[in-house]
Each structure stands twice: as structure tokens, then as C-alpha cells.
C-alpha positions as CSV (number, residue, x, y, z in Angstrom):
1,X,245.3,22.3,297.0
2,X,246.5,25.8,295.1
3,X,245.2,24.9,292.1
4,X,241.5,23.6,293.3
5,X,242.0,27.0,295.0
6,X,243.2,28.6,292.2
7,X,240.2,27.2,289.8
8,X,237.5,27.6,292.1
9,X,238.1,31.5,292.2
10,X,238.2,31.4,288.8
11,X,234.4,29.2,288.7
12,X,233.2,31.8,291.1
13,X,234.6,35.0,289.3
14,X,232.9,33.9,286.1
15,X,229.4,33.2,287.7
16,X,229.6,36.2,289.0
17,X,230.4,37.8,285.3
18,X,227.4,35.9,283.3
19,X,225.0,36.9,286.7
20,X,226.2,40.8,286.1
21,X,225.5,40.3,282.3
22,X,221.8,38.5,283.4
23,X,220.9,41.8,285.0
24,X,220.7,43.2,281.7
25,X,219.4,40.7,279.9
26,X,218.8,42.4,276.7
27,X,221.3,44.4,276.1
28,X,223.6,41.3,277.0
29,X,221.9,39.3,274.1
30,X,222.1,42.5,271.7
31,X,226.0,42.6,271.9
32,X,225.8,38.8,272.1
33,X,224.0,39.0,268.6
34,X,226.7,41.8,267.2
35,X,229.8,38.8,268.3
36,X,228.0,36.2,266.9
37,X,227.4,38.0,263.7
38,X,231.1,39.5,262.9
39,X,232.4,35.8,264.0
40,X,230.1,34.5,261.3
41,X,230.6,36.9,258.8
42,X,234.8,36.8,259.4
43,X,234.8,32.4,259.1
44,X,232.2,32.6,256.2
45,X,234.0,35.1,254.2
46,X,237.4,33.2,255.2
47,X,235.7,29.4,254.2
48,X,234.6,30.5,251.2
49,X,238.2,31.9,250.2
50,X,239.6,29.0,251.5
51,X,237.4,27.0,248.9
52,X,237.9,29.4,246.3
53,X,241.7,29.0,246.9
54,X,241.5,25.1,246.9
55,X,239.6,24.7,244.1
56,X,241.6,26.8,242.1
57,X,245.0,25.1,243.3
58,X,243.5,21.9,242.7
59,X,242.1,23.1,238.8
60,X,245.6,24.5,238.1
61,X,247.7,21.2,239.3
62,X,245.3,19.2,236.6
63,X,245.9,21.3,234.2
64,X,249.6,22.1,234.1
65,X,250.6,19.2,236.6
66,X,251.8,19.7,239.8
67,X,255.5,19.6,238.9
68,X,256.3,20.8,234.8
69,X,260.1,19.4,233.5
70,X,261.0,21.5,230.4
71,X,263.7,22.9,228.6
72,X,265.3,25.9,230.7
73,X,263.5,29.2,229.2
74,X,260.7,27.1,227.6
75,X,258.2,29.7,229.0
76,X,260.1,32.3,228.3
77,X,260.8,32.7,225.0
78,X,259.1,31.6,221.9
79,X,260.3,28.2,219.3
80,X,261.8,29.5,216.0
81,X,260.2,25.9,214.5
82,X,257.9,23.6,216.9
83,X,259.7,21.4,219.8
84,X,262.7,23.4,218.9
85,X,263.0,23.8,222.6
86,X,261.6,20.1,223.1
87,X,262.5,16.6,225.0
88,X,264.0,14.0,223.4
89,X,264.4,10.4,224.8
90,X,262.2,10.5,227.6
91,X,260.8,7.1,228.2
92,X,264.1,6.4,230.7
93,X,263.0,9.4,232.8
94,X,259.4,8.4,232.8
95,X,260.2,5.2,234.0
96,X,262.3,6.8,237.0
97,X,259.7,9.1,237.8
98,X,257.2,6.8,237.7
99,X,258.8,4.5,240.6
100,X,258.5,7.4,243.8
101,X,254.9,6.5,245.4
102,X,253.5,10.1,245.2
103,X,254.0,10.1,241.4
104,X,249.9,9.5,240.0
105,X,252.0,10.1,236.8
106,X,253.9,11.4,234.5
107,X,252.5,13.0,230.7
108,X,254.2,13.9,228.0
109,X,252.7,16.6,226.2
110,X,253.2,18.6,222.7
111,X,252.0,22.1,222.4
112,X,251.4,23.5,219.1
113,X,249.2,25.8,216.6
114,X,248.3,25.6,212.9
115,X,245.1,25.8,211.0
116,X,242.3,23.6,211.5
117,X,239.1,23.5,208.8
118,X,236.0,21.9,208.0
119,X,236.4,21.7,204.1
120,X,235.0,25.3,203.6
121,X,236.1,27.5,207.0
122,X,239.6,27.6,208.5
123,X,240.6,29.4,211.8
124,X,243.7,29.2,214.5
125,X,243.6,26.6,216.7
126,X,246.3,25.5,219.9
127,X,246.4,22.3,220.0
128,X,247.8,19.7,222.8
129,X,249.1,16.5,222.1
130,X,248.5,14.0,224.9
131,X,247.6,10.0,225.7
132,X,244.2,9.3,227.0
133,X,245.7,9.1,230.7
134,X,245.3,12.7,230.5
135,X,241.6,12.9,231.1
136,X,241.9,10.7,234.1
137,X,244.7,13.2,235.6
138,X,242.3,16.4,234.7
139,X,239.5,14.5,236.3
140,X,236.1,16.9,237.1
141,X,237.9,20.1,235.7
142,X,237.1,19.4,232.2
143,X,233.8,19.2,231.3
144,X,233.1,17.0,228.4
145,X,230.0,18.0,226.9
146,X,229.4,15.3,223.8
147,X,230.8,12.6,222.8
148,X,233.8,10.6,224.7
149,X,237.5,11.4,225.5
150,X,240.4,9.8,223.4
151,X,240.6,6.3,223.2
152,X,243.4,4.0,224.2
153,X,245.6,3.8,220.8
154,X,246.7,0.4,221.9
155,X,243.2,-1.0,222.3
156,X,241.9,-3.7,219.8
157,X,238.9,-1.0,219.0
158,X,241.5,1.8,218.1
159,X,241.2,2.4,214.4
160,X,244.8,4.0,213.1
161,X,243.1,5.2,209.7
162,X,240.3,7.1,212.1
163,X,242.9,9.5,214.1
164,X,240.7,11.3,217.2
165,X,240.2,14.9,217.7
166,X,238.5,16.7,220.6
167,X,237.5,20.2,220.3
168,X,236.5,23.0,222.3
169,X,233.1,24.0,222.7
170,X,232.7,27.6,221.2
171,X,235.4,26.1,218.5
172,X,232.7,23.1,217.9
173,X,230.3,25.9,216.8
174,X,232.2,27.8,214.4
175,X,233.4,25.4,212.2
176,X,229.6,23.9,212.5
177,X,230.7,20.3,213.0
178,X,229.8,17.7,215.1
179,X,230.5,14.1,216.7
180,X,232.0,11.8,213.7
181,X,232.5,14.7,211.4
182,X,235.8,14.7,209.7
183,X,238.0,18.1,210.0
184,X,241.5,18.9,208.6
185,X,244.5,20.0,210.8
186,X,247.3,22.4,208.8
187,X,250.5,22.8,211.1
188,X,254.1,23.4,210.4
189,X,256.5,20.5,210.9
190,X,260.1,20.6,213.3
191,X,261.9,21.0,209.7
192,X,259.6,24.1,208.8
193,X,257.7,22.5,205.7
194,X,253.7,22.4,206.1
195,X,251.6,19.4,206.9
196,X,248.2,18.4,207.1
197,X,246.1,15.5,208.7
198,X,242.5,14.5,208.7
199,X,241.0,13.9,212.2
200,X,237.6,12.5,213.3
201,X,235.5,14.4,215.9
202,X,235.4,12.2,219.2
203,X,234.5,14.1,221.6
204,X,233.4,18.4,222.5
205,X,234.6,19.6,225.5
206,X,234.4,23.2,227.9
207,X,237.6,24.5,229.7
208,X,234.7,27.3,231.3
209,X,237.0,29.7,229.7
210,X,235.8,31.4,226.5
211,X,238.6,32.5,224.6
212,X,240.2,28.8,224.9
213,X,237.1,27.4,224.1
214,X,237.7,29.1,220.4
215,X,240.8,28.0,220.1
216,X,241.9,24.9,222.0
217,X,241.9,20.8,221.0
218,X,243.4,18.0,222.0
219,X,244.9,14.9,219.6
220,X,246.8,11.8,220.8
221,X,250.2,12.6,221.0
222,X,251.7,10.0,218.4
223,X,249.0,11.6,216.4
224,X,250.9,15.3,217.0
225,X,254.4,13.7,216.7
226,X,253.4,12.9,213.1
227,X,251.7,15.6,212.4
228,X,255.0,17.7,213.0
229,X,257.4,15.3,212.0
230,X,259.4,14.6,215.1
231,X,259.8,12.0,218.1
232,X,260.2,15.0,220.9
233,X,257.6,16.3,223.2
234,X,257.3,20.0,224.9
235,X,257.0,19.1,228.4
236,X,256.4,16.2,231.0
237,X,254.0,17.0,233.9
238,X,254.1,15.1,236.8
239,X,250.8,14.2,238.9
240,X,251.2,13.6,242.2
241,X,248.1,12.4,244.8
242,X,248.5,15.2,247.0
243,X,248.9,18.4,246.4
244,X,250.9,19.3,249.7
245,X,253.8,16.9,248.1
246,X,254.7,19.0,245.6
247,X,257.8,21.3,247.3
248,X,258.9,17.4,248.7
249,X,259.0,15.9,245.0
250,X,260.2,18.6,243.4
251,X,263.1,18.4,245.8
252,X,262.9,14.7,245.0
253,X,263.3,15.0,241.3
254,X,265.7,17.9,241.2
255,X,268.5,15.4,243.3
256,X,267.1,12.7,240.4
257,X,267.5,14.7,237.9
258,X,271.1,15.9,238.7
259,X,272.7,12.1,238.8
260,X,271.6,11.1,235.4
261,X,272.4,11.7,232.1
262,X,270.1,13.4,229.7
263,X,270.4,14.3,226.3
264,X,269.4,18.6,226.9
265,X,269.0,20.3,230.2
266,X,266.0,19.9,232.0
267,X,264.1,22.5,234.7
268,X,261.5,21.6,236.8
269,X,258.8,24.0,237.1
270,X,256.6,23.7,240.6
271,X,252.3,24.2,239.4
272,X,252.5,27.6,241.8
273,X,255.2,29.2,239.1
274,X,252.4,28.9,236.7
275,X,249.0,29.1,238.4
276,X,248.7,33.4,237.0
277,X,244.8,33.3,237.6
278,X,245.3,31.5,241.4
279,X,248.0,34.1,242.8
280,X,245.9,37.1,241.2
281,X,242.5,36.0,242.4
282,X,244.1,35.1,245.7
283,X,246.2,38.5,246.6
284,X,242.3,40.2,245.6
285,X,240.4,38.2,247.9
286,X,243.3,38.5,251.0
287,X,242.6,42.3,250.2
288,X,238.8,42.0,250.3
289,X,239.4,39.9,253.9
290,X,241.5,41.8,255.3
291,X,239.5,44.9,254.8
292,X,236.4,43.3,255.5
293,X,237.8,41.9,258.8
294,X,239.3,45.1,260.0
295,X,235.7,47.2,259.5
296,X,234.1,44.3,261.7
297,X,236.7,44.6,263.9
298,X,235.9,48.2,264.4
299,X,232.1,47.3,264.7
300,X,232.7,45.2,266.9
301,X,234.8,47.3,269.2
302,X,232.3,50.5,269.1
303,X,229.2,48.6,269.8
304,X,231.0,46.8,272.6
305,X,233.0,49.6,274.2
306,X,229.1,51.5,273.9
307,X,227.7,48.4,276.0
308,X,230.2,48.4,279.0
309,X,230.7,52.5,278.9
310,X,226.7,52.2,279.9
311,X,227.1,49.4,282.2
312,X,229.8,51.0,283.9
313,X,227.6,54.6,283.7
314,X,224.4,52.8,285.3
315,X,226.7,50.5,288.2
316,X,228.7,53.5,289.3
317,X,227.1,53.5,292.6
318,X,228.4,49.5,292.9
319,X,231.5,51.0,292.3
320,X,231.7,53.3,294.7
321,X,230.7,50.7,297.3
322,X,233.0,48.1,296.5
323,X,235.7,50.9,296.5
324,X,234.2,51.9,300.1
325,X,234.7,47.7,301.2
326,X,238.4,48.0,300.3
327,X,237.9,46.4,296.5
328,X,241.2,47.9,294.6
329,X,240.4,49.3,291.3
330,X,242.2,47.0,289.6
331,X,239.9,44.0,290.7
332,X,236.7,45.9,290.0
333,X,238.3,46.7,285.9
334,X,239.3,42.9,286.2
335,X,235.3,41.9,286.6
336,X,234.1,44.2,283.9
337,X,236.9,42.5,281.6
338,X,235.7,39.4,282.6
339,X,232.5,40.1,281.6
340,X,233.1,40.7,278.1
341,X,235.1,38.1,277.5
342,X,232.3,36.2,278.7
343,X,230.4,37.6,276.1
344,X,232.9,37.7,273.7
345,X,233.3,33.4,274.3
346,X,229.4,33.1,274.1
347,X,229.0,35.1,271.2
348,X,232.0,33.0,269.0
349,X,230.5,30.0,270.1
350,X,227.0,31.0,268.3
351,X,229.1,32.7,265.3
352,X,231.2,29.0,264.8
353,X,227.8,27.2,265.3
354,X,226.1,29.1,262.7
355,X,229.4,28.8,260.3
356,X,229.2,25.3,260.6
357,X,225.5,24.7,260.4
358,X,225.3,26.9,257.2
359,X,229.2,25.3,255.5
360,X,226.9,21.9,256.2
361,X,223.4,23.1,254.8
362,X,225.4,24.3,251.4
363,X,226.7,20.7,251.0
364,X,223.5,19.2,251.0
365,X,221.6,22.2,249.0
366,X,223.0,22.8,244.9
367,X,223.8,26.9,244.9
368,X,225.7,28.0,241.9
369,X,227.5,31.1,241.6
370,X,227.5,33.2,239.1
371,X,230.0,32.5,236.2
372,X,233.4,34.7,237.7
373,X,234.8,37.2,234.7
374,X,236.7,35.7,231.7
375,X,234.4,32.8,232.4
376,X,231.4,30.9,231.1
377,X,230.4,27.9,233.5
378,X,229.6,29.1,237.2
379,X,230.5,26.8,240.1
380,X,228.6,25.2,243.3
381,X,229.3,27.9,246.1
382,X,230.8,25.9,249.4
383,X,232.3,27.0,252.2
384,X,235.0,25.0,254.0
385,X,234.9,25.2,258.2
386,X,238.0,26.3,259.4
387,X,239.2,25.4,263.2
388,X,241.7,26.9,262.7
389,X,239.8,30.4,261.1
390,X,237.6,30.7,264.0
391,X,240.4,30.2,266.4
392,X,241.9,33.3,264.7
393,X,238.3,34.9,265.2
394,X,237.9,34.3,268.8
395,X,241.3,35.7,270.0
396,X,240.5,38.7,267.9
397,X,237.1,39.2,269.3
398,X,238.4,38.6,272.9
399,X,241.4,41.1,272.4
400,X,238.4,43.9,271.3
401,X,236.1,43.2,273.9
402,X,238.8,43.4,276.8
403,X,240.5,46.3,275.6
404,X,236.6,48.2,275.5
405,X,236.0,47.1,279.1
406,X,239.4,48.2,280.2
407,X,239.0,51.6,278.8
408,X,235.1,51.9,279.8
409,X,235.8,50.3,283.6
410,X,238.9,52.3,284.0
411,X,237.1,56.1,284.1
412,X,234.4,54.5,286.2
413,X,237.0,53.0,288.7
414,X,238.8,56.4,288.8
415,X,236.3,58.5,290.2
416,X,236.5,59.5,293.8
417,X,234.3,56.8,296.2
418,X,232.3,60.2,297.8
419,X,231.1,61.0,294.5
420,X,230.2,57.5,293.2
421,X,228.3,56.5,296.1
422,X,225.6,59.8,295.6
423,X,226.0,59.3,291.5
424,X,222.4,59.2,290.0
């Protein structure tokens, strides 16, 4: 019986709110309008970051893998001779990682640099050695513009005497080749002598980054271990199916790692360690959203503590005679607050509405942002609908609107009943 009791005060003290908030229709709507627009603005701003963050995670797992196992100090410090600081015997390990369910899977990978040339123009190149699994782990981040990716060395169609190369882009048009056409790859072996193979063009590709565009290709990895004399590889990346695995795995293969035998140390290097571009962009854009929410914050606050100081100005005779009928102040201050959180609820409900509405419309309609800097291809602009996000938003809101009625309501409240019942 209490709580019926208890629940119908509370029905009747907020239909009494929204009909105090009807007798000012307009300006009720106006600071509706002001709500729903910082709402909007704070989960729009904060969807697209969280796309812009997800994507970015997601491009930087397929790259580098979501888990890296290398030589300790690989990244650190530079090979006197290629592999010097590589992994030897690795199918065992490979097999072992391969048998955890969240493993996608696990690609060896040989990074080196050398000359590449057409017959009459040289230049630097970095290459990669990988399999043709590769592609399938990259999956929509690399953007094969002509031809096909490696083939499977093992298939039937796989001609040994017609080794594949693909090349970047921007490297494509410097050396003025083209699908089929033959170039020449100059690198320095393991035992620091000079070798060169000839490679067919299979396939042009675009990392949407310019400067590796000039420089970057990709041969089979046999391909590489022949070209620099040696049976070891620079790193394994593991591929797992979810991203949100990774610290689990890690921990996973660490324990794995430490009960078997291996021929050199191994560390495991988590995808975050390396992702330079992801913790940069997203340290900017928690600036740019916290600054932005703070300034609609403060919007938000002036236009509404301007609303209720007016309300309060224009009902101070109402005051004075529910003061005069025994209404403590603290009950009157208590029905302005209401009031704007009334309006603080109906105006997040229209701001989420219009969040969702518009993170639906830009699924269904193709708008491309501009290429970001340091880049050439631009990206589809999306913007992920948070719950979670507009929670956040509407306890913010709320905590500004009540804390403006409390201080508006609180010097109308406080002036003597005598003088608020003859206020004009």
C-alpha cells in the first residue's frame, strides 16, 4: 500500500510538472529544442569516434595481427644482416597455436628491403613475404585495384618458374609496369652476399597510405626465403575472430609459450603495442570530445538556468501563495526541479531519436569523407548508436538542468511571502 502511495505522488507530481511547463508552451519547446540538440550533437560526435576508433582497431589487427611473436627487441633495434633477429623452426608452434578455437590463424612473415627495377629504373622497395592466407586475414582493408592476390603455391595452376609479385599502387606507376610484366628484385641475403630474382606482376594494390604505396610489395614467402637465402621468418602474427580476445590469448600463449622448448626466445607483442596511428588519432579525438562536450554542457546550463530564472521571475506571485498555504520552500524548489528534469527526459529522448534516425539513414545513404592527412582513399562516414553514450548524455543533461532550477527556484523561494504575494 506505501508504494502505490508512494508512486501515485510521484504520477501526480509529474503531471503537475509537464502542466506547469504547458503554460508556456513555447518557451517549454525552445529549451526542449536546446536538450535535444546538445544530446544529438554529444552521441553523434561520440558514434562517430566510436566508428572512427573501431575501424581503426580493426585495420591495425589485419595488418600487424592481433597478437605479434618475435624475437625480444625485434622492434627495437635494427638486423646487422636480414632475419638476423628471425624465427627458426616454427611449424611446431604453428601447429600449437593453431589448435585454441579463437586462433583465425597464424602467418609467418619476412620483412625486408632491396632494390626492385624494371630493366631500365631501379628504386627502394620494403617488401613482405607472406602465403596467400594473408589476404583473407587483411580482408576489406587492402584494396586490390588490378589484377588478383597471390596464388596458392601448392595449387596445380601454380607455375614455380613464374614467381608472383604484388606492388603498391603509386610504386606501379613509377617503374611504369603493369599486370604480367616481369620486374627484377635486388636484396641482400642472411650471409651478406647480393641476390636477385625475377618476379611477374600479379596483382596492384592501395594501403590508402601514400608513402607505402611507393615503397611497399608483397611475394610468397618461400619466394623471400630464397631470395635471402635462409629457412627463418621475422615474425608470426596470430589472427584471432574477435578482437576483444586478444588480452585472453595473449595470456593463453604466453603460459604456451613458457612450457615448450624453442630454439631462440620468443615475445609476444599485443596489436595495441603497435597500432601508433590508432592511440594518436584516438587521444586527439577524446580531446576534441571532451572539449566539445564541456562547451555544450555550458550551453546547455545557461539557456536553461535563463528559462527557470524567468519562470520563477513571472510565478512569484504562485510562490508567495503556496508559501501563504503552508508549502515549505523546499517542496516548491522540489517542483521547479522536477520540471526540468521533465524537460531534460523529453528533450534526450528527441536528441537519442534523432541519433538513431540519422546513424540509420547513413547506413542506407553512401557519404565519403574526405581522405584524413597522410592518406589518399577517403572512407564511408558512419556513426555507431551508443546506449550506453546516450545514457552518459542524459545523466549529464539531468544533473545541469536540476542544478539551474535549484539555483533559479531557490532566490524565488527566499523572498518574504508579503512581498511575493504584491510582486508585479
Amino acid at each position: 500500500m506505501g508504494k502505490l502511495t508512494f508512486l501515485a505522488s510521484w504520477a501526480l507530481s509529474l503531471r503537475i510538472a509537464f502542466l506547469n511547463l504547458k503554460r508556456n508552451g513555447r518557451r517549454s519547446v525552445l529549451s526542449i529544442l536546446i536538450i535535444a540538440i546538445a544530446v544529438f550533437a554529444l552521441t553523434a560526435a561520440g558514434g562517430f569516434g566510436l566508428y572512427t576508433y573501431d575501424s581503426l582497431k580493426e585495420s591495425t589487427a589485419r595488418d600487424t595481427g592481433h597478437l605479434t611473436l618475435s624475437q625480444p627487441g625485434f622492434f627495437e633495434q635494427d638486423e646487422e644482416m636480414p632475419l638476423a633477429n628471425g624465427l627458426a623452426k616454427t611449424e611446431e608452434l604453428t601447429k600449437f597455436l593453431l589448435g585454441s578455437d579463437a586462433v583465425r590463424g597464424v602467418q609467418p612473415r619476412i620483412e625486408f628491403t632491396g632494390l626492385v627495377s624494371n630493366g631500365n629504373k631501379s628504386t627502394i622497395f620494403v617488401g613482405t613475404g607472406v602465403n596467400e592466407r594473408e589476404f583473407d586475414m587483411k580482408g576489406p582493408f587492402l584494396d586490390v585495384r588490378s589484377g588478383r592476390t597471390l596464388s596458392n603455391i601448392h595449387s596445380s595452376r601454380y607455375d614455380p618458374a613464374e614467381p608472383e609479385v604484388m606492388l603498391g599502387v603509386d610504386l606501379v606507376r613509377n617503374l611504369n609496369v603493369g599486370i604480367g610484366d616481369w620486374v627484377t628484385l635486388l636484396a641482400t641475403t642472411s650471409d651478406g652476399a647480393l641476390n636477385a630474382f625475377d618476379f611477374q606482376v600479379r596483382g596492384i594494390y592501395s594501403t590508402g597510405v601514400p608513402e607505402l604505396d611507393k615503397r611497399q610489395l608483397y611475394i610468397h614467402i618461400q619466394s623471400a626465403q630464397d631470395l635471402l637465402a635462409t629457412n627463418k621468418v621475422s615474425t608470426l602474427s596470430i589472427f584471432l575472430f574477435d578482437t576483444p580476445q586478444t588480452e585472453a590469448v595473449q595470456a593463453w600463449v604466453e603460459q604456451l609459450l613458457s612450457g615448450m622448448t624453442l630454439p631462440q626466445p620468443i615475445d609476444v607483442t599485443p596489436w595495441q603495442d603497435r597500432a601508433f596511428f590508432y592511440t594518436k588519432v584516438k587521444d586527439l579525438y577524446d580531446r576534441i570530445f571532451g572539449i566539445m562536450g564541456a562547451v555544450m554542457a555550458l550551453v546547455v546550463f545557461v539557456a536553461l538556468f535563463n528559462t527557470m530564472t524567468m519562470s520563477v521571475t513571472e510565478r512569484t506571485r504562485e510562490i508567495g501563495t503556496l508559501s501563504a498555504l503552508g508549502t515549505y520552500p523546499n517542496e516548491i524548489v522540489l517542483g521547479f526541479m522536477r520540471e526540468a528534469g521533465l524537460l531534460a527526459l523529453i528533450g534526450a529522448a528527441f536528441g537519442g531519436i534523432l541519433t538513431a534516425l540519422t546513424s540509420v539513414l547513413l547506413l542506407v545513404m553512401d557519404v565519403q569523407m574526405p581522405p584524413p592527412p597522410g592518406r589518399t582513399d577517403g572512407y564511408p562516414l558512419n556513426i555507431y548508436f551508443s546506449f550506453e553514450l546516450l545514457a552518459y548524455s542524459f545523466v549529464g543533461v539531468v544533473a545541469i538542468c536540476v542544478v539551474a532550477a535549484w539555483l533559479s527556484a531557490r532566490k524565488g523561494v527566499n523572498k518574504p511571502i508579503t512581498e511575493a504575494l504584491i510582486y508585479v
